[in-house]
MARKOLMAR-639831 format. One record per residue: x, y, z of N, C-alpha, C, O in turn; residue number from 1; residue in one letter. Coordinates in Angstrom, 3 decimals, decimal comma. Example, Ala and Ser with C-alpha at 12.3 -4.5 7.8 and 13.67 -1.06 7.14 Angstrom:
BEGIN
n.u/n.v/n.w/ca.u/ca.v/ca.w/c.u/c.v/c.w/o.u/o.v/o.w/k/r
13,190/-5,690/7,800/12,300/-4,500/7,800/13,200/-3,300/7,800/14,236/-3,319/8,465/1/A
12,850/-2,250/7,080/13,670/-1,060/7,140/12,900/0,030/7,870/13,409/1,138/8,039/2/S
***
This chain:
BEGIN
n.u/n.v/n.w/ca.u/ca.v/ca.w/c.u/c.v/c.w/o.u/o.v/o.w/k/r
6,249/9,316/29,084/5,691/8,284/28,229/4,213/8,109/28,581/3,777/8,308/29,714/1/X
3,482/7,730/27,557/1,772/8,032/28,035/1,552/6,369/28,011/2,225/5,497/27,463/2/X
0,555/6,299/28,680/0,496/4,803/29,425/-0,497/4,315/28,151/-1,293/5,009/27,518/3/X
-0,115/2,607/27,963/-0,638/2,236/27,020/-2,696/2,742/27,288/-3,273/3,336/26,377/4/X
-3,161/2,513/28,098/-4,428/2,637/28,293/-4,658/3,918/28,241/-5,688/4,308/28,790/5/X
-3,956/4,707/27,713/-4,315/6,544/27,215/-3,981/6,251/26,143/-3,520/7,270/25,629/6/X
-3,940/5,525/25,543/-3,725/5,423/23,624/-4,962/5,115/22,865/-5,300/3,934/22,950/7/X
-5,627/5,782/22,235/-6,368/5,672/21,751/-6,484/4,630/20,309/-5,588/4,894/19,507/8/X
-7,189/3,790/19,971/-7,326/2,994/18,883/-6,614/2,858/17,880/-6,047/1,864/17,427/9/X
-6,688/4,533/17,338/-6,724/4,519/16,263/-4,810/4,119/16,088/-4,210/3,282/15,414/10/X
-4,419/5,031/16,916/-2,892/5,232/17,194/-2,562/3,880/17,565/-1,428/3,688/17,125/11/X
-3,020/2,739/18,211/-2,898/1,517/18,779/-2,469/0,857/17,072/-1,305/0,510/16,872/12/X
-3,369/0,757/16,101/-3,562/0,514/14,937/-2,620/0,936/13,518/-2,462/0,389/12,427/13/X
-1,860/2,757/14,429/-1,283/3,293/13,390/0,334/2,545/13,865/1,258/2,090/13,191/14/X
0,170/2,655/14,943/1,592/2,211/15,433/2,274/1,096/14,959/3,391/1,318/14,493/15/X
1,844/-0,126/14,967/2,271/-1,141/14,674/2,620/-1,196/12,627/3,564/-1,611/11,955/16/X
1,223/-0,507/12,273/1,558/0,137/10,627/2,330/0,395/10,100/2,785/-0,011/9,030/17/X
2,769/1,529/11,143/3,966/2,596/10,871/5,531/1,543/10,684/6,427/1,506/9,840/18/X
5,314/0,979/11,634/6,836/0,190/12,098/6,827/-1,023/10,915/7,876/-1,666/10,961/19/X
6,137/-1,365/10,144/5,535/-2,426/9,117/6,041/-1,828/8,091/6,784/-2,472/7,350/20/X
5,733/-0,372/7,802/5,830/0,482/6,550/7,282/0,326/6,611/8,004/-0,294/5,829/21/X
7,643/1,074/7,803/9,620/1,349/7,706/10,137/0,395/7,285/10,921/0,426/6,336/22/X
9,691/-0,984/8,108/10,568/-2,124/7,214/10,529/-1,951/6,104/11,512/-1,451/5,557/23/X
9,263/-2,333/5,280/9,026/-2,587/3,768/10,218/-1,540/3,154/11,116/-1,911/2,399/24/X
10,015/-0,063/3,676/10,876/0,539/2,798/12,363/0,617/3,163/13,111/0,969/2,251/25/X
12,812/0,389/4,151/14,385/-0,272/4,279/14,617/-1,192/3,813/15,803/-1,149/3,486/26/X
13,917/-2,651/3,387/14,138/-3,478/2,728/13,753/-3,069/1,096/14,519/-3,779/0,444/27/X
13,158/-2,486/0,402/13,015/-2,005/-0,418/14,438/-1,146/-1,102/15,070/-1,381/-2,132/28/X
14,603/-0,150/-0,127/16,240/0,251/0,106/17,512/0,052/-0,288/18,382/0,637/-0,934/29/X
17,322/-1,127/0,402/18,321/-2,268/0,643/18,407/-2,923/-0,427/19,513/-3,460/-0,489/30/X
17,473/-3,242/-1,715/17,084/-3,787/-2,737/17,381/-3,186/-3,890/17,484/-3,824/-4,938/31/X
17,572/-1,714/-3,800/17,567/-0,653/-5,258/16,405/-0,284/-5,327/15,879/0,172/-6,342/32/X
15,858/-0,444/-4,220/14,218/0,484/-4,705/14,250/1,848/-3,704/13,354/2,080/-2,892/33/X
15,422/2,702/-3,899/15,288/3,844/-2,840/14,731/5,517/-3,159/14,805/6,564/-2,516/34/X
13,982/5,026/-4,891/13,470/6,259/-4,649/11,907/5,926/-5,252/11,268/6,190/-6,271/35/X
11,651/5,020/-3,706/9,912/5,377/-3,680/9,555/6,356/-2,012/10,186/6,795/-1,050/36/X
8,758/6,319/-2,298/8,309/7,431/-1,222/6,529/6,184/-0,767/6,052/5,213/-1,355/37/X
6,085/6,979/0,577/5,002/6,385/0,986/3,726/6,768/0,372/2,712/6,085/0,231/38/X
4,006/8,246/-0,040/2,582/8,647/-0,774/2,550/7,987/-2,439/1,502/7,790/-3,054/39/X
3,886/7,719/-2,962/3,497/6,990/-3,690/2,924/5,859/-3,878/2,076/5,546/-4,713/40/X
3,576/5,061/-2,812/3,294/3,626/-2,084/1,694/3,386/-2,106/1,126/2,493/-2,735/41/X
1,041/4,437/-1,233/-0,261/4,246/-1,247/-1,192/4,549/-2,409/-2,383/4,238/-2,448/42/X
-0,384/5,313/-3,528/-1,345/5,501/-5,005/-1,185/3,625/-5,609/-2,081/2,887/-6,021/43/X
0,110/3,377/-5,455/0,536/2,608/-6,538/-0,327/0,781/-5,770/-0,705/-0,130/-6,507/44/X
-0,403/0,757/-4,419/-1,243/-0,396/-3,173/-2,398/-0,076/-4,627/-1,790/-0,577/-5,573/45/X
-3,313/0,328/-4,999/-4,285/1,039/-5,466/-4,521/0,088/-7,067/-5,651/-0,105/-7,517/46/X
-3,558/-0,298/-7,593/-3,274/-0,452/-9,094/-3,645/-2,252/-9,050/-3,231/-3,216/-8,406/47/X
-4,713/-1,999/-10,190/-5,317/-2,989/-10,307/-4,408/-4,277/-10,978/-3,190/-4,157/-10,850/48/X
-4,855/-5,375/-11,611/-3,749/-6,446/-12,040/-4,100/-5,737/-13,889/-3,174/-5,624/-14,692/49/X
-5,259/-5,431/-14,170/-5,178/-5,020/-15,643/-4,971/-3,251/-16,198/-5,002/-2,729/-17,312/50/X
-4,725/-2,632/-14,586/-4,549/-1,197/-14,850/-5,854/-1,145/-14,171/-6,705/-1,983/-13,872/51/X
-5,637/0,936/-13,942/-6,603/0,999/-13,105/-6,597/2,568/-14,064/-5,693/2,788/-14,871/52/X
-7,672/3,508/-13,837/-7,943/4,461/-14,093/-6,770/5,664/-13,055/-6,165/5,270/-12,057/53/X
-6,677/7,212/-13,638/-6,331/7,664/-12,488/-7,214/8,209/-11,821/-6,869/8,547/-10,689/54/X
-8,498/8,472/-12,194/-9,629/9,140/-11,245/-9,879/7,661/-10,024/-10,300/7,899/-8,892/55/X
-9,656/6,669/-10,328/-9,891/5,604/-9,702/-8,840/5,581/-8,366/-8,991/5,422/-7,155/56/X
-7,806/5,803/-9,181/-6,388/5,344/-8,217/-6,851/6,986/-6,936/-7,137/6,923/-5,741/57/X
-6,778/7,852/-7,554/-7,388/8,957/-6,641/-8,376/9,157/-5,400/-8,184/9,789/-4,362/58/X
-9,643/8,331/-5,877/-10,575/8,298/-5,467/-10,394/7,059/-4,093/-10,850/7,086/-2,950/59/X
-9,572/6,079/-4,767/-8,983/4,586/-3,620/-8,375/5,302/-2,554/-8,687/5,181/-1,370/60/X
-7,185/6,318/-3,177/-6,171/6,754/-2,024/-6,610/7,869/-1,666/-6,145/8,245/-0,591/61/X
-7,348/8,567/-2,161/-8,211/9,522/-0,843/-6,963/10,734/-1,165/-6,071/11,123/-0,412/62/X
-7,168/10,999/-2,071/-6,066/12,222/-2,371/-7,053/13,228/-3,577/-8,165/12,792/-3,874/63/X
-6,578/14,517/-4,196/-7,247/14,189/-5,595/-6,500/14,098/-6,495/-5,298/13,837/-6,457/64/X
-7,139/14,299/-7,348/-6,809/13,947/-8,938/-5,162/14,339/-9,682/-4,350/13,768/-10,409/65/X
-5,260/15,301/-9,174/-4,169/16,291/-9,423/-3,215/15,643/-8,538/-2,329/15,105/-9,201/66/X
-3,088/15,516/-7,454/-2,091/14,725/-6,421/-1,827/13,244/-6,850/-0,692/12,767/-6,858/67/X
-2,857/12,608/-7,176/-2,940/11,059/-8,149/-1,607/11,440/-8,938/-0,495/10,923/-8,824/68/X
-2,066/12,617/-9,876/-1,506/12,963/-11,335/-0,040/12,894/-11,078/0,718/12,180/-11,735/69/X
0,340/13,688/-10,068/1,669/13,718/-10,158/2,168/12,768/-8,861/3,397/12,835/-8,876/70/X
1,941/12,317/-8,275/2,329/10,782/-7,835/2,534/10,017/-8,861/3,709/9,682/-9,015/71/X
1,344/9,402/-10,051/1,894/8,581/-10,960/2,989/9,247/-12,068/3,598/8,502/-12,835/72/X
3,154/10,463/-12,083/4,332/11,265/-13,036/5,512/10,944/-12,838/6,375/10,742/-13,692/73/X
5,624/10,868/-11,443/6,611/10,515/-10,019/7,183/8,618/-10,504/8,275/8,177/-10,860/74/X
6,461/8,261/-10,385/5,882/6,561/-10,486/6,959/6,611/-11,653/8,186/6,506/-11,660/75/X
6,127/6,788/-12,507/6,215/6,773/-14,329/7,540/6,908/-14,553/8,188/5,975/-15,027/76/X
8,203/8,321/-14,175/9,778/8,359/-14,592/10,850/7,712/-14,014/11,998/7,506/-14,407/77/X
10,159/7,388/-12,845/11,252/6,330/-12,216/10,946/4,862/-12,824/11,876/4,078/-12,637/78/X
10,056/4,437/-13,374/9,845/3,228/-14,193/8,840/2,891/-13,583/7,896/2,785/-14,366/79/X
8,586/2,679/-12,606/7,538/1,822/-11,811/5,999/1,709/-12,045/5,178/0,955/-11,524/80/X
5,860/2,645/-12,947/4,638/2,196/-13,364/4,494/2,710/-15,471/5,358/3,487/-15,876/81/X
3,742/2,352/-16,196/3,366/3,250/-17,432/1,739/3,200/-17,487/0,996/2,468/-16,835/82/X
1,289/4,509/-18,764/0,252/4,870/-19,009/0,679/3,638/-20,212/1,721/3,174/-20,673/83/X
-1,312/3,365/-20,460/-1,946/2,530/-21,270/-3,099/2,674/-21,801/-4,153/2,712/-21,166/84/X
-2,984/2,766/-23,033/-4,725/2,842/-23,401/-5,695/2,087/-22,404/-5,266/0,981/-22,074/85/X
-6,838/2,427/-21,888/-8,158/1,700/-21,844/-8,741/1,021/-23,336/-9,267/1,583/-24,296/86/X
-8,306/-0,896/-23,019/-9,115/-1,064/-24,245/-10,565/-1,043/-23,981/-11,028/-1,474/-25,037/87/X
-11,612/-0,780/-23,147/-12,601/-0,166/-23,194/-13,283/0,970/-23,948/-14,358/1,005/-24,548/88/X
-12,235/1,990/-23,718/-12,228/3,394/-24,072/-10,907/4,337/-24,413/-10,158/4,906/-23,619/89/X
-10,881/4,315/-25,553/-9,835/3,929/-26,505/-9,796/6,041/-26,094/-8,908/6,642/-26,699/90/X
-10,449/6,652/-25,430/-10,011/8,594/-25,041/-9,402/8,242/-23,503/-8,768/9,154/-22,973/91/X
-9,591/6,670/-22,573/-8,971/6,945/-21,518/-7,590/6,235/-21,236/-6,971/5,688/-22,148/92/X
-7,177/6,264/-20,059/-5,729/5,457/-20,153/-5,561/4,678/-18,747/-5,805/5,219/-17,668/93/X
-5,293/3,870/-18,829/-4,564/2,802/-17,661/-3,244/2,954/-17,090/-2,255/3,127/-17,801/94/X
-3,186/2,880/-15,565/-1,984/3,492/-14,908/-2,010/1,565/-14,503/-2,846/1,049/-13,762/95/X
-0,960/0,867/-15,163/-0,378/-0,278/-15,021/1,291/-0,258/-14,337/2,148/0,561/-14,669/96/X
1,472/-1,311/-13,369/2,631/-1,397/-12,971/4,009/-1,743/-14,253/4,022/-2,440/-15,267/97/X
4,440/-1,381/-13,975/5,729/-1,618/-15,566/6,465/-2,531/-14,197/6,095/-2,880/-13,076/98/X
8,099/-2,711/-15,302/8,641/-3,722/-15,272/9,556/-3,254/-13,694/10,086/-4,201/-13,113/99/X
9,692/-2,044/-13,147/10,756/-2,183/-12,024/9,747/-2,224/-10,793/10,061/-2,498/-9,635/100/X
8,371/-1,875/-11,296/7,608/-1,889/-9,709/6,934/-3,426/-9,959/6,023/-3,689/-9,174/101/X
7,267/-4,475/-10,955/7,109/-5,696/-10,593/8,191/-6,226/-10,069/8,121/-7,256/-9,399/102/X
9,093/-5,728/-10,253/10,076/-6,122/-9,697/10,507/-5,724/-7,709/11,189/-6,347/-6,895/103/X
9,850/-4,660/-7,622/9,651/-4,163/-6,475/8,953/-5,063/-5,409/9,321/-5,183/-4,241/104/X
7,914/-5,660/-5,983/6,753/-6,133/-5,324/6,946/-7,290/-4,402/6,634/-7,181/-3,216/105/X
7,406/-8,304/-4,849/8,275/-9,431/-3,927/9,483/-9,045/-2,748/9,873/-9,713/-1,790/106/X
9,851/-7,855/-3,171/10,770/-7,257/-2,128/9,749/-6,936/-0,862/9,925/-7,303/0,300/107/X
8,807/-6,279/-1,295/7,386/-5,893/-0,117/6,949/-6,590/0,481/6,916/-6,627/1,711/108/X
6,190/-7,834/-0,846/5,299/-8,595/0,009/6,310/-9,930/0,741/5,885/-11,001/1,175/109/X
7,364/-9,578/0,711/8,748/-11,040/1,400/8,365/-10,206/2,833/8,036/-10,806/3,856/110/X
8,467/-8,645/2,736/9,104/-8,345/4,351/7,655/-8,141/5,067/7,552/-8,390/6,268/111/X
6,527/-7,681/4,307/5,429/-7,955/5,087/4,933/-9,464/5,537/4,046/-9,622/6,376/112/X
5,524/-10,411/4,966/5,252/-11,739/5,075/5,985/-12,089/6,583/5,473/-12,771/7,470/113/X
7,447/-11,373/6,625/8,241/-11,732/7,330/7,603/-10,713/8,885/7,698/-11,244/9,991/114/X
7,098/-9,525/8,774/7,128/-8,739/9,746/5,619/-9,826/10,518/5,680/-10,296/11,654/115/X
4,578/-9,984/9,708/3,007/-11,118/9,872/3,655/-12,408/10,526/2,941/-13,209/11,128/116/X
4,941/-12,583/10,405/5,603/-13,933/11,107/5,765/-13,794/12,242/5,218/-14,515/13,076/117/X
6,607/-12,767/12,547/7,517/-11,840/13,364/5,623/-12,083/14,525/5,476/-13,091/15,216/118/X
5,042/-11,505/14,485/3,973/-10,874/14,902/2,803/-12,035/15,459/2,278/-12,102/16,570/119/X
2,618/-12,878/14,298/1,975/-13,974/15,303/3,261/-15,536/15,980/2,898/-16,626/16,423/120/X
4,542/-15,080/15,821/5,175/-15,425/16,854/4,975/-14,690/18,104/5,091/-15,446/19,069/121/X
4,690/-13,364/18,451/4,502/-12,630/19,425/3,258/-12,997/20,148/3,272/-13,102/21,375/122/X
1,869/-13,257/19,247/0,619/-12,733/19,628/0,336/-14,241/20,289/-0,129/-14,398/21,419/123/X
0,743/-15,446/19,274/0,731/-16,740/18,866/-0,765/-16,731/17,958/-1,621/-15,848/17,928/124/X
-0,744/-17,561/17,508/-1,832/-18,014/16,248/-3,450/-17,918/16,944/-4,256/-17,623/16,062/125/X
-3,811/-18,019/17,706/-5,224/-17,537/17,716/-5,415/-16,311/17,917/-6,453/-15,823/17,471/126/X
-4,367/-15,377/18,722/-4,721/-14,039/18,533/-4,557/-13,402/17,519/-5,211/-12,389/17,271/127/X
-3,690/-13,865/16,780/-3,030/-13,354/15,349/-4,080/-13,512/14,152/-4,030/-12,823/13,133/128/X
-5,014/-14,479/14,392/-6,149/-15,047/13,467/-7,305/-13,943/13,674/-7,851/-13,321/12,762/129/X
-7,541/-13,835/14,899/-8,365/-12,993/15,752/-8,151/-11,320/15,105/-8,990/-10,763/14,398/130/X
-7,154/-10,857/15,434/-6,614/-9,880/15,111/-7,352/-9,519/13,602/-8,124/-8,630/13,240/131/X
-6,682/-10,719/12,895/-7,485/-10,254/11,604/-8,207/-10,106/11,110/-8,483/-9,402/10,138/132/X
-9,096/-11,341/12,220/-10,918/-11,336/11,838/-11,599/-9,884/12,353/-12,734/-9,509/12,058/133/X
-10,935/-9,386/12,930/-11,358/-7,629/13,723/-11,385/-7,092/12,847/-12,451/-6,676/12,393/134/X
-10,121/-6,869/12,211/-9,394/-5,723/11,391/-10,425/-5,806/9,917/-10,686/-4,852/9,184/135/X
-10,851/-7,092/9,769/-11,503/-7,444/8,307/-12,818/-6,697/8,750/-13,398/-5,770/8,184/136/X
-13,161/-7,428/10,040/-14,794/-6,945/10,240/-15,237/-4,902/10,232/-16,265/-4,263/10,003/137/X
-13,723/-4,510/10,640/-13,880/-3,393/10,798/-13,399/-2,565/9,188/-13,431/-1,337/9,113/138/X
-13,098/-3,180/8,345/-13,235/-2,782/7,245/-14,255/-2,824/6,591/-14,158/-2,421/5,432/139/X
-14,922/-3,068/6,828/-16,845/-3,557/6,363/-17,110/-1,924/6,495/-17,430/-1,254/5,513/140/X
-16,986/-1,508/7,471/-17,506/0,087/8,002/-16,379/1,226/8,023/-16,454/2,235/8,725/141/X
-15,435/0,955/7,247/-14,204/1,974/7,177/-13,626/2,527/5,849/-13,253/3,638/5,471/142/X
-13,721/1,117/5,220/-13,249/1,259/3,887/-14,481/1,641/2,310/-15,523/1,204/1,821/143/X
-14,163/1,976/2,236/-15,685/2,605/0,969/-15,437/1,476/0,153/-16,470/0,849/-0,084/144/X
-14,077/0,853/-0,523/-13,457/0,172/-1,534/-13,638/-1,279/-1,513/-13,630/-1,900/-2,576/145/X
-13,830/-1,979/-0,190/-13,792/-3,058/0,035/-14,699/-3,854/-0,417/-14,648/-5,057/-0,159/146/X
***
């Protein structure tokens, strides 16, 4: 076992993620939502409240276009999301959540609510506050999107 002080950051950061993600999708699971996957997960995190483009959704999740494409194909036939005109631009189209990935969504944000409980019961409330004021500050210089 490698000693916590040989763990590097990033892994410090992925770890606790990782174990966050599994819930969401065992409770998801557990719900009738068992055929999403994580790479979809992270196109669909991406989707705006009025639709989003797919060069957009691509460009957010750091994949390309083509990988977007068939993630939301993926999305689409399982219900969880549909194509929509852009009323902007009546040649492009909007990748909007449909009716089973709204339905999905409260299943997520219940167990991430519950795991953020879980967690500043552990840390207690000023580190847990702390924690986030890091994580925000360090999105300033990480995230292109923010």
């Amino acid at each position: 076992m490698v000693a916590e002080s040989e763990l590097n950051t990033g892994l410090l950061l992925f770890i606790p993620y990782r174990a966050l993600e599994n819930r969401v999708f065992a409770a998801l699971a557990e719900a009738g939502f068992d055929d999403f996957t994580p790479a979809q997960a992270r196109v669909m995190q991406r989707i705006g409240p009025n639709g989003t483009r797919l060069t957009e959704l691509a460009e957010q999740a750091q994949v390309t276009k083509q990988t977007a494409g068939f993630l939301v194909d993926q999305l689409e036939r399982a219900g969880y999301v549909k194509r929509v005109p852009d009323p902007t631009d009546r040649r492009a189209r909007l990748v909007c959540v449909a009716d089973r990935g709204l339905a999905a969504i409260p299943v997520a944000e219940g167990t991430v609510a519950e795991v953020e409980q879980e967690w500043e019961a552990h840390l207690g409330k000023r580190r847990m506050s702390q924690l986030r004021q890091a994580l925000s500050m360090l999105r300033e210089i990480t995230d292109p999107y923010a």
